[in-house]
C-alpha positions in Angstrom: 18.3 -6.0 3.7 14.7 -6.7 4.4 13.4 -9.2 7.1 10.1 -10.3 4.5 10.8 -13.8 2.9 7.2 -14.4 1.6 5.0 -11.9 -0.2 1.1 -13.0 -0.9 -1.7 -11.1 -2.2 -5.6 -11.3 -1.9 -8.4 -10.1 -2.6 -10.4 -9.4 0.5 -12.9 -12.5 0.3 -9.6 -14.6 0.0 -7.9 -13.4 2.7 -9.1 -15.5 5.6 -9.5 -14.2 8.7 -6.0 -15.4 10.2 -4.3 -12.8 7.3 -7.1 -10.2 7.7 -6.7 -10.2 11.4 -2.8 -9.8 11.1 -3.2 -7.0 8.5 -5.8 -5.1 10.4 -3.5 -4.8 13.9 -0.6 -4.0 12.1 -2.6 -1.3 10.7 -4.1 -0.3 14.2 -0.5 -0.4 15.7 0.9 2.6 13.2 -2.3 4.0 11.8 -4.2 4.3 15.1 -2.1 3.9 18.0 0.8 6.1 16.6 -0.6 8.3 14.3 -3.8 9.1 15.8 -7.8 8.0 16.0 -8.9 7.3 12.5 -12.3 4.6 10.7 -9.2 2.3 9.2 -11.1 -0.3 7.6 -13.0 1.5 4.9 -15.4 0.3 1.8 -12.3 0.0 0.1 -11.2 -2.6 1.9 -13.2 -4.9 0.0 -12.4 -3.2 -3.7 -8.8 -4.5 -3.5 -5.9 -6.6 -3.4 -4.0 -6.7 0.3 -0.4 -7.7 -0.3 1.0 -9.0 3.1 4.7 -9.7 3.9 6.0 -12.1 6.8 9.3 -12.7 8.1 10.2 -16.6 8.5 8.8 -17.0 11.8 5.2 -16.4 10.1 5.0 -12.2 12.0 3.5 -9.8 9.2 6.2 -7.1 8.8 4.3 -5.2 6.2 1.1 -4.4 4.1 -0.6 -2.7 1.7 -3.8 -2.6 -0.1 -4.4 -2.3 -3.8 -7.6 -0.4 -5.0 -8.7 -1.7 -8.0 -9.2 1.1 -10.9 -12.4 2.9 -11.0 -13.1 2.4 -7.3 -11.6 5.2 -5.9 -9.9 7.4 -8.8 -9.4 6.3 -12.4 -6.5 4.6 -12.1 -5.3 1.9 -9.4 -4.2 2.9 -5.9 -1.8 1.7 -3.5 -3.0 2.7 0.0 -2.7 1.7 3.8 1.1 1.6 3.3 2.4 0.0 6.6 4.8 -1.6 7.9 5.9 -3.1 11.2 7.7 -0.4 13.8 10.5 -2.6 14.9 11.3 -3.8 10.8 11.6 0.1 10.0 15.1 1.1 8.6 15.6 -2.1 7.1 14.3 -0.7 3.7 11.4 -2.8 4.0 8.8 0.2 2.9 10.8 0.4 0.0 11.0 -3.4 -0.9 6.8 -3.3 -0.3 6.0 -0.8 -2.6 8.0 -2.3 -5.8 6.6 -5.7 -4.9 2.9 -3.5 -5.0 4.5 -1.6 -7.8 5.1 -4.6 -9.6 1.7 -6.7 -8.6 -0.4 -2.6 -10.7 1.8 -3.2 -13.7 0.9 -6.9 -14.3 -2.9 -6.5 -12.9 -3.7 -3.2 -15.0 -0.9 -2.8 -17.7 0.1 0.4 -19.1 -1.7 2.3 -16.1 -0.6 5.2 -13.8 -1.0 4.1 -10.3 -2.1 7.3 -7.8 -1.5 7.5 -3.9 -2.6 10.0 -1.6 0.7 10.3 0.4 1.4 11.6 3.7 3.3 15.1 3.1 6.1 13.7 5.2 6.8 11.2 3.0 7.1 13.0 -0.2 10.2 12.2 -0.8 10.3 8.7 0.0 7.6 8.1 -2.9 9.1 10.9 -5.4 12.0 8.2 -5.2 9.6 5.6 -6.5 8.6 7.7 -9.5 5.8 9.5 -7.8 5.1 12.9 -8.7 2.5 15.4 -6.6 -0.9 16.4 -8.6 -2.5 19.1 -6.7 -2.1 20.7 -4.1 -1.5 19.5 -0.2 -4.8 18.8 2.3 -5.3 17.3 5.8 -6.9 13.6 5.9 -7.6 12.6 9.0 -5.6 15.5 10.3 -2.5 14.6 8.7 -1.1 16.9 5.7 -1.4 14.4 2.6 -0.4 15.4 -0.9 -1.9 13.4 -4.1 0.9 11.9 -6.1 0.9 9.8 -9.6 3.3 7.8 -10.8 2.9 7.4 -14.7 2.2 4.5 -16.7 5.1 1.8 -17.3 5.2 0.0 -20.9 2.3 -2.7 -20.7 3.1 -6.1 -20.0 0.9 -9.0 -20.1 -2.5 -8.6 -18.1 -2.1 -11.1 -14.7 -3.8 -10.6 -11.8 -1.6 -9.1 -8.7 
């Protein structure tokens, strides 16, 4: 069971900075503090959607950001995969990426979504219908493998 009870998506120029804030220490906390000293924010930052989940006391428990197609590969990404350290074996990544899953389908219909995965968690998206293109390289000096998941039947077109 997951702790999220509210799910909201922007894009960047609608997050406010109360929901920007909260997204950018959460990714500090795993991406920086745990994982090593990265530039998190990047230009895409502001070529996507941020999907933020928060528990019922109003705590962001997990995010992720959605590059639009075109901005960064062909398709549309899902990147900056987080969540929070003390909601971790709650199955809360899992419950993040379908809801980010879901938000590419109705956004960009028909489309294969790409990630560029940590190696480590290979399996975790292979789960999610992920499959690695290419071959493994070090980002940030982390081994990351490119995966695609293919396209789903299209839907209507919505934004995420």
């Amino acid at each position: 069971m997951t702790t999220v009870v509210h799910w909201t998506c922007k894009r960047f120029d609608d997050l406010g900075v109360h929901a920007l804030h909260d997204a950018l220490a959460l990714r500090c906390r795993v991406f920086i503090l745990e994982q090593g000293p990265y530039q998190d924010p990047d230009a895409a930052d502001k070529q996507a959607w941020h999907l933020l989940g928060y528990d019922a006391a109003g705590q962001l428990q997990a995010c992720l950001r959605i590059v639009d197609a075109g901005a960064r590969y062909a398709e549309p990404s899902i990147g900056r995969v987080v969540t929070a350290p003390e909601a971790r074996g709650l199955g809360l990544g899992r419950a993040l990426m379908a809801e980010g899953l879901a938000r590419c389908a109705k956004a960009w219909p028909g489309r294969a979504v790409r990630i560029s995965a940590q190696s480590h968690l290979h399996d975790f998206y292979a789960a999610l219908g992920f499959a690695p293109v290419g071959t493994p390289y070090l980002e940030d000096g982390i081994p990351h493998i490119e995966m695609l998941r293919p396209a789903e039947p299209a839907l209507s077109k919505e934004t995420p």
